[in-house]
N, C-alpha and C positions, 0 to 999 in steps of 0.2 A: 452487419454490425448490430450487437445488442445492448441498447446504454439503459446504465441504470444508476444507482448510487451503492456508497456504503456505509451502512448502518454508524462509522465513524462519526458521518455529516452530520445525523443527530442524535449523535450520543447521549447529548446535553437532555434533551428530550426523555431518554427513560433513567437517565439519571433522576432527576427532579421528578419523575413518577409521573408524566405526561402520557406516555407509552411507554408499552412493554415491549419484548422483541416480535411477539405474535402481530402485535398492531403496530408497529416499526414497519416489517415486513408490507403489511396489508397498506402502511401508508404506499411506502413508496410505488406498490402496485398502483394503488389510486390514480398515481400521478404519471403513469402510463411507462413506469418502469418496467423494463423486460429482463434486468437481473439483478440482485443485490448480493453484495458484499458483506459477511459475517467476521465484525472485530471486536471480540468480545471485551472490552471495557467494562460497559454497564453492565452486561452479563456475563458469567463465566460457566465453561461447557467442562472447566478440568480444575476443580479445585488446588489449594495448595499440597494436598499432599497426594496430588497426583491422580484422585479419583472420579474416573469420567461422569458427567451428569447424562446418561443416558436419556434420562425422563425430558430436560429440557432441548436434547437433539432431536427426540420425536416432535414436539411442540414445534420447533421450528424448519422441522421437513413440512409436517402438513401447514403450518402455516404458510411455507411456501407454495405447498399443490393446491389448496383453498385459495392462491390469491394466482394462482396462473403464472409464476414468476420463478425461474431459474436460479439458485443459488449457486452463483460463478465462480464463488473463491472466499478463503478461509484466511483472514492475515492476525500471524500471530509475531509478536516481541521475542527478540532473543538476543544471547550473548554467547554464543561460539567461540571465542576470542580469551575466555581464561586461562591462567595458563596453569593453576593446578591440575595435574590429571585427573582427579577425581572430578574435579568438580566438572571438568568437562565431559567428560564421561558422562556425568548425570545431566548436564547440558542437554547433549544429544541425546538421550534419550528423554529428556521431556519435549523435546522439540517431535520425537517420534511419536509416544503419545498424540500432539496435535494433529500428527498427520493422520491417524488413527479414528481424531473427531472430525477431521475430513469426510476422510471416506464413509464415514457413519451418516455425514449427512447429504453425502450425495453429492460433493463438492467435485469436481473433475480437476483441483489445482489448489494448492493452499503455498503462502509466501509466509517464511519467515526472515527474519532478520539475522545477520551474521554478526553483526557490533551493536553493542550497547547503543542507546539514541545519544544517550550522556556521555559520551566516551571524552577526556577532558578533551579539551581543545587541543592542548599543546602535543599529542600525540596521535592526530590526524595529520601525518606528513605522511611520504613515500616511503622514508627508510622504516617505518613504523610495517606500511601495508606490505612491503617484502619481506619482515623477518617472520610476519604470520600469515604468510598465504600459502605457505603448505597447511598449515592446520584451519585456515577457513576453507580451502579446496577439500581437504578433507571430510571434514564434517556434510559441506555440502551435498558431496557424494555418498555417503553414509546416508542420510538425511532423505536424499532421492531416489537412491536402492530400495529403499525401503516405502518409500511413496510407487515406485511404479509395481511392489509385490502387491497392492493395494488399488491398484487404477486412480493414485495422483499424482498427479505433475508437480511438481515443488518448483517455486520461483523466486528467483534473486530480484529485489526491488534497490533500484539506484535511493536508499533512504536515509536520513541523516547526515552526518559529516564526514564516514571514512570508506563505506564502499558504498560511494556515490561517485559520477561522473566515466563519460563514456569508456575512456579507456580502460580502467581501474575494473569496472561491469566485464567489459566485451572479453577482457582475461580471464575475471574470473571462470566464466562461461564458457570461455573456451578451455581451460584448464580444466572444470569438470567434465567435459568432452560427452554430453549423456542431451540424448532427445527429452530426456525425462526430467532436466531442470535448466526451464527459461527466463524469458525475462518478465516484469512488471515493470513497464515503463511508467514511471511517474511525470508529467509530462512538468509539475513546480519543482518536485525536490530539487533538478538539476541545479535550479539558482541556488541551493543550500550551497553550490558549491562554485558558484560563478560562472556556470557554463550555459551558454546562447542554446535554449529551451528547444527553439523550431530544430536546430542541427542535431540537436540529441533525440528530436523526433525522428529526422534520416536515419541515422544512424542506427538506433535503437529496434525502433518499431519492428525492425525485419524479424529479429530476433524475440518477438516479445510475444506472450503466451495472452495477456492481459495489461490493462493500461489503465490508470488511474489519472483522470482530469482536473486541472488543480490548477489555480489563478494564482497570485500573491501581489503585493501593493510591495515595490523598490525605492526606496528611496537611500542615497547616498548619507545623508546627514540623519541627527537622532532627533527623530519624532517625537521622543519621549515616551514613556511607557515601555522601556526594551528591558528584557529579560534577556538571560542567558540561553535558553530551549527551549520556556515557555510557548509553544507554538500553537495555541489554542487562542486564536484571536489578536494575542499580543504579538507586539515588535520582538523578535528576535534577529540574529544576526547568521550571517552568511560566513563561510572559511575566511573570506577575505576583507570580513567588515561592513558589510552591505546591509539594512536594515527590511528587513522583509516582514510581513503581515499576511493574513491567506485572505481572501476577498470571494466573493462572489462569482463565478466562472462568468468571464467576459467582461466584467467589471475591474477587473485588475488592470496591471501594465504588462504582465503576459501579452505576447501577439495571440493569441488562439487562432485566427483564424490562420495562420501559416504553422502553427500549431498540427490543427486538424487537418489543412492541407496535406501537410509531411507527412501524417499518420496514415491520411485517405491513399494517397499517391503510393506510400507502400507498400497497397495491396492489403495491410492488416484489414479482418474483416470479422474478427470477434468480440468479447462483450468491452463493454468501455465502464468503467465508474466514475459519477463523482466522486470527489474528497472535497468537502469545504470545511474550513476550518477558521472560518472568520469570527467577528465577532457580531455579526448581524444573526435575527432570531433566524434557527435551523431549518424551520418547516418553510418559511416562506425566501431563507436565501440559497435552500435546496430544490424547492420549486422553480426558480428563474432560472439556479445553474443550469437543470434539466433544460429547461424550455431556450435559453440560447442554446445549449451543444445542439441539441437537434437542429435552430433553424441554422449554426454555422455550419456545419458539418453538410447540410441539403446545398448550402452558398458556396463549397470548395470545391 
């Protein structure tokens, strides 16, 4: 097992001009990370009009080999799910592009998203995710054709509110029917969608390429402060009404350590990320996540 974080955790950090992606990188090294996670937020590797920044993909290759640290995986946003032709067309292929800045930087797996994060609420049921999973199986297979012409693996991450939750995942996956696109077990999102975290650890893990470690605070009633998908520290809300917050790994009401048990016991034995997404300062509630996964993970 290799853990490490991703650059998501402190985003906040090169946003505000604290760090850049070079010393982002070289933190999390510091703090005895062995892989990180490239989500370009604060920085972007593919402008809007589609033109790769080659200059800043070499920066952050050597910035990886200067700090001794493995870059594991590449997650980018997407919308798969329009239903103009064209525009989907042009979809899939900006989504190939990022695969493109994958392999440019050495990435062995890049995850992108199939639904919008914002997709309204009221059309995250079932009858919605059946009349479009031919053209998300589609795409996805598109998508990973073209990742494994390149040496990546493209991965379906349980994320948001409509392809999330084991069953909805395990179809997909098996409907694309390709060794070349896994899973990214999120081990919080699952609660985006009410579903008991450890059993989506069983579950999941076997199938999963990468795993992102991720705490949340649950509370039943409004805490106050709830937004609609603001999910950057604030209260947002779960498919079925549930108030959720992102916390500190081991700090939440996450079980973690049955968590990690479910992951360890399933043999998974590849890189792990944090994801924190609290509202506690980045550098120092990215340090502790680290420092519990390691000593739970040694406890299971």
């Amino acid at each position: 097992m290799k853990l490490g974080l991703s650059t998501y955790s402190i985003n906040r950090e090169i946003v505000e001009g604290r760090m850049t992606l070079p010393t982002a990188i070289d933190w999390v090294a510091a703090q005895g990370g062995e892989c990180v996670e490239l989500v370009p937020f604060s920085y972007k590797f593919v402008d809007e009009a589609g033109s790769i920044d080659h200059d800043l993909i070499r920066t952050a290759v050597r910035a990886a080999g200067d700090a001794g640290i493995e870059i594991a995986n590449y997650s980018v946003l997407a919308n798969l799910l329009v239903e103009d032709e064209e525009a989907y067309e042009a979809e899939v292929e900006r989504v190939k592009t990022h695969v493109a800045v994958a392999a440019e930087l050495g990435a062995p797996r890049m995850r992108h998203d199939i639904s919008a994060f914002r997709r309204p609420r009221d059309e995250n049921g079932v009858q919605y995710f059946e009349k479009l999973f031919d053209r998300m199986t589609d795409a996805a297979r598109r998508i990973s054709d073209y990742g494994r012409s390149l040496g990546v693996v493209t991965l379906l991450e349980n994320h948001g509110f409509f392809v999330n939750g084991c069953d909805r995942c395990e179809r997909l996956l098996r409907a694309v029917n390709s060794d070349n696109y896994r899973m990214l077990l999120d081990t919080g999102n699952i609660a985006c969608v009410d579903e008991d975290p450890a059993v989506a650890a069983m579950k999941l893990a076997p199938m999963a390429d990468m795993i992102h470690l991720k705490d949340f605070y649950i509370r039943k009633r409004d805490p106050g402060d709830t937004s609609e998908f603001d999910c950057g520290g604030h209260w947002f809300r779960s498919n079925a009404g549930r108030y959720l917050r992102g916390s500190i790994m081991g700090q939440g009401d996450l079980d973690m350590w049955e968590i990690l048990a479910a992951v360890k016991h399933s043999g998974y034995d590849g890189c792990i990320a944090i994801e924190f997404e609290g509202f506690e300062e980045p550098k120092y509630a990215s340090r502790v996540s680290l420092d519990n996964a390691r000593r739970i993970w040694e406890a299971v």
